[in-house]
Legacy VTK file of the C-alpha trace (Angstrom):
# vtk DataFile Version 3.0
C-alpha trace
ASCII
DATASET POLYDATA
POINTS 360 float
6.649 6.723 10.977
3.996 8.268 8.790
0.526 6.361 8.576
-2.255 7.300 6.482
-6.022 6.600 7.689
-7.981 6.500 4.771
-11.542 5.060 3.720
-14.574 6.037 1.993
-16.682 8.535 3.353
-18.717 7.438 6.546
-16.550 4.513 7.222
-15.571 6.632 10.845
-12.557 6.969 9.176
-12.123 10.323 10.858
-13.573 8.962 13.885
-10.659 6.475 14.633
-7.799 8.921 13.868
-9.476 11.186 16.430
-9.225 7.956 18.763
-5.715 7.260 17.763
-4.239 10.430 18.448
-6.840 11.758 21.255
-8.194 14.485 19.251
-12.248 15.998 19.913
-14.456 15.993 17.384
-15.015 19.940 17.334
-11.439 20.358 16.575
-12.143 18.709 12.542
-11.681 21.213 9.989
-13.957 21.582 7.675
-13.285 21.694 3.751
-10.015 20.933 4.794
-6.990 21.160 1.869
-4.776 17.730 2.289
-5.239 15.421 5.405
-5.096 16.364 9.081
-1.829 15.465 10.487
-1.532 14.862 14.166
1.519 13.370 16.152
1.413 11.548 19.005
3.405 10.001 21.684
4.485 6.218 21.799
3.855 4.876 24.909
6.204 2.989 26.472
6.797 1.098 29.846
10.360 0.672 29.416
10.872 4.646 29.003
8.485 5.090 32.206
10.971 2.570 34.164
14.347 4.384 32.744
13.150 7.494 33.641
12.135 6.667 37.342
15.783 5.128 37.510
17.586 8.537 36.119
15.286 10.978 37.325
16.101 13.103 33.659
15.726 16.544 33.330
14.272 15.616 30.162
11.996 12.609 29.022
11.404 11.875 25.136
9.395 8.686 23.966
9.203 7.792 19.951
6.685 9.431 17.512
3.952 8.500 15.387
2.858 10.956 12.628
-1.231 10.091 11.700
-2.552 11.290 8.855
-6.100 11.445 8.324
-6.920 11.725 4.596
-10.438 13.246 2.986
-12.473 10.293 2.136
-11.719 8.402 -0.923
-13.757 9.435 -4.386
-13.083 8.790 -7.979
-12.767 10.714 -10.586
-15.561 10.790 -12.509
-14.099 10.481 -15.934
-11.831 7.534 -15.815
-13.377 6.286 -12.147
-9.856 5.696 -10.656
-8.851 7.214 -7.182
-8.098 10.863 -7.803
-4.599 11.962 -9.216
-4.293 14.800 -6.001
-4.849 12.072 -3.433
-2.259 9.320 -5.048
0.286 11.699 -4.800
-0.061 12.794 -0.990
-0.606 8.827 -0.103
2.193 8.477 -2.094
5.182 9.600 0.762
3.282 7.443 3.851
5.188 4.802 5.239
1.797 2.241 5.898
-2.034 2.470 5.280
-4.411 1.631 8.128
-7.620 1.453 5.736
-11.121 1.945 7.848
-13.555 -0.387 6.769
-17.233 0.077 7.995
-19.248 -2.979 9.608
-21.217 -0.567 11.707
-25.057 -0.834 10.479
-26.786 1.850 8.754
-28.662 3.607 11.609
-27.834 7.012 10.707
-25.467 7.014 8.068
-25.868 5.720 4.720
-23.048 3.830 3.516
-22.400 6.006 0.169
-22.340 2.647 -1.726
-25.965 1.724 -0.938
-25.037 -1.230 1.959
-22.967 -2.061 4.092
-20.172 -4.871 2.794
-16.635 -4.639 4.020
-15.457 -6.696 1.640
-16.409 -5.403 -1.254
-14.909 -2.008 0.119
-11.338 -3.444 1.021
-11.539 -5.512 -2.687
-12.388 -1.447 -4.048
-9.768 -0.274 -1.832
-6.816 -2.827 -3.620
-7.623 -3.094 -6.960
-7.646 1.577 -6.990
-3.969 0.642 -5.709
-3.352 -2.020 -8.246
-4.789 0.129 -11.251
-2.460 2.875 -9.336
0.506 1.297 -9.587
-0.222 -0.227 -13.255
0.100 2.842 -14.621
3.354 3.816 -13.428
5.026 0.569 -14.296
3.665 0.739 -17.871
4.578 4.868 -18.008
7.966 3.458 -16.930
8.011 0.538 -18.983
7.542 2.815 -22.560
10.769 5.199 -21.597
12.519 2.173 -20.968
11.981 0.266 -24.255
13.134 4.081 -26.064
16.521 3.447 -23.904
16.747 0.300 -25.206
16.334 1.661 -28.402
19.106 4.099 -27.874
21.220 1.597 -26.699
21.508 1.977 -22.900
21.769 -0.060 -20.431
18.370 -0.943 -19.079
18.033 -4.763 -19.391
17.582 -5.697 -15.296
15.870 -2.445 -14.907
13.001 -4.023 -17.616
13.212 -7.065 -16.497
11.854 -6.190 -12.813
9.630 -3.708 -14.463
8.175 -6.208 -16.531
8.291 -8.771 -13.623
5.951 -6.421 -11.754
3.516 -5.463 -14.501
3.172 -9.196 -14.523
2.656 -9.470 -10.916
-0.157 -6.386 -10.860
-2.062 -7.406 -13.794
-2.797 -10.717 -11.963
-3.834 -8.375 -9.290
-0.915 -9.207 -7.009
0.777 -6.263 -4.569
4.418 -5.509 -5.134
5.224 -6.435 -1.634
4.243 -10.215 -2.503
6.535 -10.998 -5.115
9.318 -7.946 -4.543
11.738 -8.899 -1.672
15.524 -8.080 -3.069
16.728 -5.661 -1.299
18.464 -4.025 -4.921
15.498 -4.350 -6.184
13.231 -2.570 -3.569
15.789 0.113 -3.595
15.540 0.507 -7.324
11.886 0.930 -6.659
11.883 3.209 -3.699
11.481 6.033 -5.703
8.658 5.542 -6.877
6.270 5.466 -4.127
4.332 1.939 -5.349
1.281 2.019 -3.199
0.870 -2.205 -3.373
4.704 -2.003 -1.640
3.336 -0.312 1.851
2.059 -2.191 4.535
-2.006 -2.534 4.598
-3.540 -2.545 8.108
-7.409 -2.785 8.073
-9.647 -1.623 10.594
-12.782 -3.177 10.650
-14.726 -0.825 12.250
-17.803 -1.956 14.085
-20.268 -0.587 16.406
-19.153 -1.730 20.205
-22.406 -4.246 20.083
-20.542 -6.011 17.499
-17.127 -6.503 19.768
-16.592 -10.172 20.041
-19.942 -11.209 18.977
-19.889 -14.015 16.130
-20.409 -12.238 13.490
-17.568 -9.807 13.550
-15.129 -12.996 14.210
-17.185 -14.725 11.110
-16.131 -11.445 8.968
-12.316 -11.510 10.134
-12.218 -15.009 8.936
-13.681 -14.220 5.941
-11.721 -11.006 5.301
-8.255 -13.419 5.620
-9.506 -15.759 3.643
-10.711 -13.810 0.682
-6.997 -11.796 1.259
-4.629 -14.474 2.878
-1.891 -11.553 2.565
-4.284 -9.609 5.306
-3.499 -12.368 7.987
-2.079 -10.862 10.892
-2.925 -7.346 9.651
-6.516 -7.226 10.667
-7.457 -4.816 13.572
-10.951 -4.867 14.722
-12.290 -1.297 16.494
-15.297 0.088 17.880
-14.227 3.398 16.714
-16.359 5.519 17.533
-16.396 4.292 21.787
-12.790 4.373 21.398
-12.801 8.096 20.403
-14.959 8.870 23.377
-12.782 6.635 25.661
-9.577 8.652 23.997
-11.110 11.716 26.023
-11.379 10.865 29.182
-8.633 10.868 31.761
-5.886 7.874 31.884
-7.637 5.911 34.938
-11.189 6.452 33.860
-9.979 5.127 30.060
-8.639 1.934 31.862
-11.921 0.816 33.727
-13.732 2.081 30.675
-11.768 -0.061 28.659
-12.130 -2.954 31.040
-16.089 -2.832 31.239
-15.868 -3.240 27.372
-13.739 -5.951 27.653
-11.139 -4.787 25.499
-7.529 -4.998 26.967
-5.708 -2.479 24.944
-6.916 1.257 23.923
-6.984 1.408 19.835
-4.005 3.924 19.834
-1.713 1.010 21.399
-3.130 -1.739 19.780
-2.540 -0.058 16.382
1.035 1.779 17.416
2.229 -2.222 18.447
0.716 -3.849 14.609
2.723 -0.720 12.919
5.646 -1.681 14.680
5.403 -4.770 13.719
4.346 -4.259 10.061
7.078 -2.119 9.544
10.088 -3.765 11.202
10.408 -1.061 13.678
12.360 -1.596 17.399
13.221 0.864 19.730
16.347 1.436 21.244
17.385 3.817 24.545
19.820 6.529 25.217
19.637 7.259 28.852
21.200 9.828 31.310
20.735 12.729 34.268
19.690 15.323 31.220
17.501 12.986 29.322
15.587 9.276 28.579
15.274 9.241 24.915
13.613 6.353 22.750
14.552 6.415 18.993
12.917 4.395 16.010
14.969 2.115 14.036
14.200 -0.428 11.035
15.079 -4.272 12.887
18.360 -5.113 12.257
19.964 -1.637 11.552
23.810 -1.963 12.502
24.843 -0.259 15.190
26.582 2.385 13.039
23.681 3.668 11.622
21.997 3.464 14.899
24.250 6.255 15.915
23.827 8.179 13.122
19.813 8.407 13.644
20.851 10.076 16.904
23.791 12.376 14.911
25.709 12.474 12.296
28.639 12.544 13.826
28.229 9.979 15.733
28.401 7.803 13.022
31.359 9.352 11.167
32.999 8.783 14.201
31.941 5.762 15.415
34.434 4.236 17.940
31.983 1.242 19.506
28.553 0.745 21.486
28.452 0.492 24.841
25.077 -1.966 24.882
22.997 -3.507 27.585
19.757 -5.264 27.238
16.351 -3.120 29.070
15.903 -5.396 31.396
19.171 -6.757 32.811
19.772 -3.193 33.263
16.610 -2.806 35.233
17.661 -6.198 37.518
20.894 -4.348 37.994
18.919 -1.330 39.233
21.657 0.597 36.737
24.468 0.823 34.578
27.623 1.358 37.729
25.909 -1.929 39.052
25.562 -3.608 35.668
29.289 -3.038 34.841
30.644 -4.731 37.916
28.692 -7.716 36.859
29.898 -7.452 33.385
26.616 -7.139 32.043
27.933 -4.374 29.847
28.815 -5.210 26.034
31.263 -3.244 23.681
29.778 -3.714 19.996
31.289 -3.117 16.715
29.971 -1.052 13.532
28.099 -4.152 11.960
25.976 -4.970 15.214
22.345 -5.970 15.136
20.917 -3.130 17.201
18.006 -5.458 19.165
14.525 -3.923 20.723
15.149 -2.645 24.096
18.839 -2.044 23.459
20.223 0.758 25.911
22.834 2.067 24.208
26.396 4.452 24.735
27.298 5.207 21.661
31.582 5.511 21.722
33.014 7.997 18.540
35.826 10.763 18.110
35.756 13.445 15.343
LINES 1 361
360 0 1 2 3 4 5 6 7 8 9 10 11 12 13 14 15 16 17 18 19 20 21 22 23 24 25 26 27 28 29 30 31 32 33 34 35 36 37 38 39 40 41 42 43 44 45 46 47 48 49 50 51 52 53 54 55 56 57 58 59 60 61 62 63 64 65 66 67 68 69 70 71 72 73 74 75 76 77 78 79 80 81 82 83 84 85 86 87 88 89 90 91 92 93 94 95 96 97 98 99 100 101 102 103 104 105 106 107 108 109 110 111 112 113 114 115 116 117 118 119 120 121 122 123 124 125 126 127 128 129 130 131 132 133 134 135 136 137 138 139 140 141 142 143 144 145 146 147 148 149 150 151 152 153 154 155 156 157 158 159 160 161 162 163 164 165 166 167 168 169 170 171 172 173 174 175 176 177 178 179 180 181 182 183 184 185 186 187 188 189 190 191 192 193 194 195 196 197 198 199 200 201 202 203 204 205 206 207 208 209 210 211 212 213 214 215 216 217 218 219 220 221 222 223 224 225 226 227 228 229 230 231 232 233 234 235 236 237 238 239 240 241 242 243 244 245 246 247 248 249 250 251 252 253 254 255 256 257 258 259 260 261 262 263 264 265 266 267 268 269 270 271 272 273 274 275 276 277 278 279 280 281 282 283 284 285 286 287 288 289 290 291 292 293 294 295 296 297 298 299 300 301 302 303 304 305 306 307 308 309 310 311 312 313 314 315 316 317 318 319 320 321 322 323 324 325 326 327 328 329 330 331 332 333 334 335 336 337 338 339 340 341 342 343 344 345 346 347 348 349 350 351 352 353 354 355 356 357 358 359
């Protein structure tokens, strides 16, 4: 998974991706050319367990990519979001867009004050206009094939469907939901299609005190779509707690208050934004966890791990994480007939451990 941080300069944009992927501050480049990419580990409990019970030579948890984007300008002519940052937003899978509610006592905010709000409301209607003018680009080639006589006719109608949809300032991903129709659409890298996570960054004096709580309220209720997609951060604690060792960062973390570090609060909403699970492989040479959309049949399951896995996909050997870990392993497991054998079109589920079956 690919996320973009972005935000307007001084919203600690940069700060939180240094928290989310445990980077120091004196390793930021300076005048850099496209974002900062960092990937990181997902942590995971369930590979910690599997990997005490197999004692692997080899140990791999899921990935996160983070990209950390130059803060957002426009262009001073037409006072849209540049042209060079839409296109390298354009191939993210999700947005996690840093919104300052930390006062003004040593930045400026480059707006003139401090309002979140207004900032997020900035924020969608750059993606709006964005998007806008690719479906009316699009729309004008169609109407020539029309003229020419080929046929277009469901490709203009969702076209036209979705100029509607942005004009009254609504994102794709609320009125979009066919799966033909998202495919048709894939191409183009719609911005208002990609999930939206925003970070309300505030300063840790500010962590669970009215106010913030008033804002979050506020926030969803000025953007009902933004319900459940809110993440509140002190980011700029967080990157200092994203230093320190593992057991210092837990009673840090607990003097705060805060029960989660930002990094797994964040990887668990992308997960769930995105309809991400994670399956296991497991064995003597390696514990593996591997990212899958929810739902994916087992088929292509095995073909994330190889192709020819799925070309010769027999069946699935599946048990669920934790009967396996009651069973205290799979020898055990199989006597109790815990094991399942699964066809092509199986739901792969999160926490799946899986033996993928095929001959080529």
């Amino acid at each position: 998974m690919r996320i973009g941080v972005i935000g307007l300069p001084l919203s600690g944009k940069t700060t939180l991706f240094e928290a989310l992927t445990g980077t120091s501050p004196d390793s930021r480049k300076s005048g850099r050319q496209g974002p900062n990419i960092k990937v990181v580990k997902v942590p995971d409990e369930r590979v910690d367990r599997l990997a005490e019970m197999y004692h692997p030579k080899k140990v791999t948890y899921a990935e996160m990519e983070y990209l950390d984007f130059a803060g957002i300008v426009r262009d001073g002519h037409t006072r849209e979001m540049d042209g060079a940052f839409l296109k390298s937003v354009g191939k993210i899978d999700a947005f996690v867009h840093v919104a300052r509610v930390f006062p003004e006592t040593v930045f400026p905010h480059p707006l003139g004050k401090v309002d979140p709000i207004r900032d997020i409301e900035r924020f969608h209607t750059d993606l709006l206009l964005s998007d806008l003018s690719i479906v009316e680009k699009r729309l004008e080639r169609l109407q020539k094939d029309v003229k020419r006589g080929l046929p277009v006719e469901k490709e203009m109608v969702l076209f036209e469907r979705c100029r509607d949809a942005l004009e009254e300032e609504n994102f794709l991903s609320q009125v979009v939901s066919d799966p033909s129709d998202l495919q048709r659409l894939r191409s183009y890298d719609f911005l208002t299609l990609k999930p939206i996570i925003v970070a309300l960054n505030v300063h840790e004096d500010q962590l669970g005190k009215p106010g913030t709580e008033s804002l979050t309220r506020q926030v969803e209720g000025r953007f009902p779509f933004l319900k459940g997609s809110l993440f509140v951060v002190a980011g700029e604690i967080e990157m200092e707690i994203a230093q320190l060792s593992e057991e210092d960062a837990a009673m840090f973390l607990k003097d705060l208050g805060i029960k989660e570090s930002a990094m797994k609060r964040l990887i668990h909403l992308c997960y769930q934004k995105l309809g991400r699970i994670s399956f296991f492989t497991v064995g003597k040479d390696e514990v593996k966890a591997w990212t899958i959309p929810e739902g994916l049949p087992a088929v292509k399951a095995a073909g994330v791990i190889h192709s020819d896995f799925e070309r010769g996909f027999i069946k699935a050997e599946v048990i669920a994480y934790e009967e396996l870990v009651k069973a205290g392993g799979v020898p055990t497991a199989r006597q109790k007939g815990l094991l399942r054998l699964e066809g092509k079109d199986y739901p792969v589920r999160d926490g799946d451990v899986i033996t993928f079956r095929f001959n080529v």
